[in-house]
Residue, then its C-alpha position, 0 to 999 in steps of 0.5 A: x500500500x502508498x498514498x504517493x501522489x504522482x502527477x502522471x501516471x500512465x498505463x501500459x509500455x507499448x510505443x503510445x506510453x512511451x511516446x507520451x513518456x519521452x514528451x513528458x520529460x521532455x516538458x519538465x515533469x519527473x514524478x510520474x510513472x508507466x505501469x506495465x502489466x508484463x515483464x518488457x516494453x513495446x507492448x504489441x511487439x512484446x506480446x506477439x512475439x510468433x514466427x513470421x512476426x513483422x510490421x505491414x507498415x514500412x520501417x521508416x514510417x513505424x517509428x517516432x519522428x523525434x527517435x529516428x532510426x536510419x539502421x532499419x535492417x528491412x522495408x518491413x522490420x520484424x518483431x524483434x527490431x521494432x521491441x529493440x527500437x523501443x527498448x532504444x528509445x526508453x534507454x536514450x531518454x532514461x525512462x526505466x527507472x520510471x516503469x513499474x514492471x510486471x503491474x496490472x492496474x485493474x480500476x481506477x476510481x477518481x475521487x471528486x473530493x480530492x480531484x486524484x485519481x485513485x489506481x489499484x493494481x492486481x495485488x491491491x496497491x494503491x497509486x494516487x495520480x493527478x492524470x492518468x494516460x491509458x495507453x492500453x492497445x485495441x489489439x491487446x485481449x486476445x479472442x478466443x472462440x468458443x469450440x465444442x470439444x475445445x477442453x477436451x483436444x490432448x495436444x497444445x493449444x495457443x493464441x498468436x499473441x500468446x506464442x508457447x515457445x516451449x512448444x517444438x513444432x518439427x513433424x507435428x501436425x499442425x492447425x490454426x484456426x484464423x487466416x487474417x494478419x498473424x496467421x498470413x505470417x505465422x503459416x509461411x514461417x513455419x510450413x516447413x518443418x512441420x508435418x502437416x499445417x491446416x488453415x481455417x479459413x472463414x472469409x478470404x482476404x485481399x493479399x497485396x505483395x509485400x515487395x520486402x527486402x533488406x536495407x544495403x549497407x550503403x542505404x543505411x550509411x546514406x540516412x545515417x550520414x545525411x539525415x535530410x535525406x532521411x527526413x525526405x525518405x520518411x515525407x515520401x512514405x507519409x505522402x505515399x500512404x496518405x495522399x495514395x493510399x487512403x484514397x483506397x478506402x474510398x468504396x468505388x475510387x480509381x485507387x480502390x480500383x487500382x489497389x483490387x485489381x493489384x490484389x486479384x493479378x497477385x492471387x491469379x499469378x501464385x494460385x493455378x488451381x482453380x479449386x484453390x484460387x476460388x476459396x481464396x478470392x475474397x468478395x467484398x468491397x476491397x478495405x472492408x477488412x484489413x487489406x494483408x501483404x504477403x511475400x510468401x503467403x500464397x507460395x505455402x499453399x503450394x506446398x504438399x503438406x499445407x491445405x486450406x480449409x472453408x468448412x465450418x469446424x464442428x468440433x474438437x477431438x483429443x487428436x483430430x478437429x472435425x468439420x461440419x462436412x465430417x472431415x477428421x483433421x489430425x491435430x498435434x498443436x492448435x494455433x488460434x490466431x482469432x484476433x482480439x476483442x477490437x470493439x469491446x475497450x480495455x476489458x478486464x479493467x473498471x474505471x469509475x469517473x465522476x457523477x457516476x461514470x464507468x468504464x462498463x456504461x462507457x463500453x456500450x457507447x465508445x464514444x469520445x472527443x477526438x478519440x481521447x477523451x471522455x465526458x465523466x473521467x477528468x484529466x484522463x486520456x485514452x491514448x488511441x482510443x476510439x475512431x483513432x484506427x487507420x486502415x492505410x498508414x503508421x498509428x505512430x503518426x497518430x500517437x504523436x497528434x495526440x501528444x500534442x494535444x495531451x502536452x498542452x492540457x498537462x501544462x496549462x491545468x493548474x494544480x488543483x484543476x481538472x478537464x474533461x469534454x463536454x457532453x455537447x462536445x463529445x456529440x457534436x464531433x462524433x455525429x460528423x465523425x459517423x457521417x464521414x464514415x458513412x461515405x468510406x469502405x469500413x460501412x459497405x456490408x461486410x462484417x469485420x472487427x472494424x464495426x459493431x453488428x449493429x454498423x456503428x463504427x467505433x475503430x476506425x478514422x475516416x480522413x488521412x492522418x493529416x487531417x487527425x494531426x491539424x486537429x490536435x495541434x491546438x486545444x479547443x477550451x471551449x470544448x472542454x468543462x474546467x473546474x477549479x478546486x477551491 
């Protein structure tokens, strides 16, 4: 137990708690602190750590703009890299005598009296803090399905995000349940050294080339030794993904158009048969769901030990899955590689804000001011919270806007002062926000985690990121209710 008083504490080591870390020492403060629920740092990047893991957005864009790195091995850097980068950055600006490791904070209570906010973490400790940063990830609570038989399968079962190192996977026979992003990367990695490898498959995805490759040695000293030709490497990348890209999004554009016909010629070019080809053509609006890249993900169904598989499971036995066709598959380990409870927020954590706010009521709404902040829970930020998802570009370009934002609320609140959004606020920017989304490619008819089964859309941000970033450059008060303790 301790009543210290902190006057920042944020929630979570992923690349938002760290960025938000480095700006605020940056401003002055020292008495604030990240707690992080695992034993590491870089979140996403901690936690998926499977074979195959690597960034779908180019190198050179996943990165901070105040942290560059010109030593990038790869267009697309993998898993160890990026949690290498971070781990860099939180070095280079000291900040690990400022995380608290292995620390899960279960609720938050804010106690109007006191205007504190009160944490207690998974032991029961007490931390006490003026502002509070969530920077807990979308993507963060793995899904998993509800299988008949699942207790009772003999072998290994695991969540992507949850990789079972121990587990040697050589002449097994192989499952996993999922073919969307982990799974496009974790099949080819390990199709050859296993026995048999089945993908299930519920919808087809539109697979774009990855067109990967390895930095020379010579590109790399370029950006080191010149760093304007870095900066204008990186302006290249945002501009490609944000004025090109994004237009991709649009439901019947020419880029939508060019990106599906791309897609459809790469498919035609590695699938010849025609059984095959037709189980894997998706056919939905191009965007709907995430648009996956691939170097090799259609090279492993050419290979003799791998299948797809489009049927239904029915069940699951102690050594075999069944479908709902009757087909056994034999099954030493599963993979789950299901997702994440993208539209139900930050579960497994409570937060009761003021005039009988909470995080429970808040979760049937998802509704917030520029996605990070909401009407009931003063001085408290939801780093990528809701609308903040982009479907073309880096999510660091939207972390860094929010920082903007966060810093000028940080240094301008007097001490015994509080903010949060007004209610007429929070309703006016999400109704247009709704309206904007209605024209883009994540409101056409097919289902995915981007939206709610009744087509609200609490993921996704309908604009380029420019747009986002001009946005958050300066704090509208008088969208804001500031109450001063007397």
């Amino acid at each position: 137990m301790t009543d210290k008083l902190l006057d920042i504490a944020i929630i979570g080591a992923g690349l938002a708690g760290i960025g938000a870390a480095v700006k605020i020492r940056q401003a002055g403060f020292k008495n604030f602190k990240i707690f992080e629920k695992t034993a590491g740092i870089s979140g996403t990047w901690y936690d998926n750590d499977y074979p195959g893991a690597a960034c779908d957005v180019p190198s050179h864009l996943y990165c901070y703009s105040f942290a560059p790195n010109p030593n990038w091995s790869r267009v697309y850097s993998p898993q160890a890299e990026i949690r290498k980068y971070v781990e860099d950055v939180v070095a280079d600006h000291k900040l690990l005598s400022h995380i608290q490791f292995e620390t899960e904070i279960t609720s938050a209570v804010f106690d109007e009296a006191k205007a504190r906010w009160k944490l207690i973490d998974k032991t029961g400790t007490t931390i006490y803090a003026r502002f509070v940063l969530w920077s807990v990830s979308f993507l963060g609570t793995p899904h998993i399905p509800v299988i008949p038989g699942l207790d009772n399968f003999a072998g290994k079962v695991f969540h992507s995000a949850r990789w079972d190192h121990s587990v040697d996977l050589s002449g097994k026979n192989v499952v996993i349940i999922g073919s969307a992003a982990s799974a496009l990367q974790i099949g080819p990695a390990i199709a050859k050294n296993v026995k048999s490898l089945t993908m299930f498959q519920r919808t087809a995805n539109f697979v774009m080339p990855r067109d990967d490759r390895e930095y020379s040695d010579f590109e790399k000293s370029l950006f080191k030794k010149f760093p304007f030709i870095h900066r204008l490497f990186r302006t290249f990348l945002f501009t490609r993904h944000d004025k090109f890209f994004f237009h991709g999004m649009r439901p019947g554009s020419l880029v939508n158009k060019i990106m599906r016909s791309r897609a459809l010629g790469y498919l035609k070019r590695k699938i010849k048969d025609p059984g095959l080809h037709g189980k894997l053509t998706a056919n939905y609006d191009l965007g709907c769901k995430r648009i996956l890249i691939s170097d090799d993900y259609y090279d492993m169904f050419n290979m003799e030990n791998v299948s797809l598989q489009t049927a239904g499971i029915d069940r699951i036995e102690s050594s075999h899955i069944e479908t709902v066709t009757g087909k056994k598959i034999a099954a030493d380990v599963i993979v789950m590689a299901t997702g994440f409870t993208a539209t139900s927020f930050m579960p497994g954590i409570e937060i009761t804000g003021s005039n009988g706010a909470s995080l429970t009521k808040w979760r049937d709404d998802l509704r917030a001011l520029k996605g990070l902040m909401v009407t009931g829970f003063p001085n408290t930020f939801f780093m990528l919270g809701p609308n903040t998802g982009l479907g073309h570009s880096s999510m660091i370009l939207m972390i860094e806007s929010q920082l903007q934002y966060i810093m000028q609320v940080l240094t301008t609140l007097k001490d015994e002062e509080t903010a949060e959004p007004k209610i007429e606020a929070i309703e006016q920017y999400n109704k247009q926000l709704q309206a904007d989304l209605a024209g883009t490619v994540w409101a056409t008819s097919c289902q995915s985690w981007y939206k709610r089964e009744d087509g609200f859309i609490p993921t996704m941000w309908p604009h380029p990121t420019k747009t986002y970033d001009k946005m958050m450059r300066k704090v509208n008060w008088s969208e804001l209710k500031r109450i001063l303790k007397t």
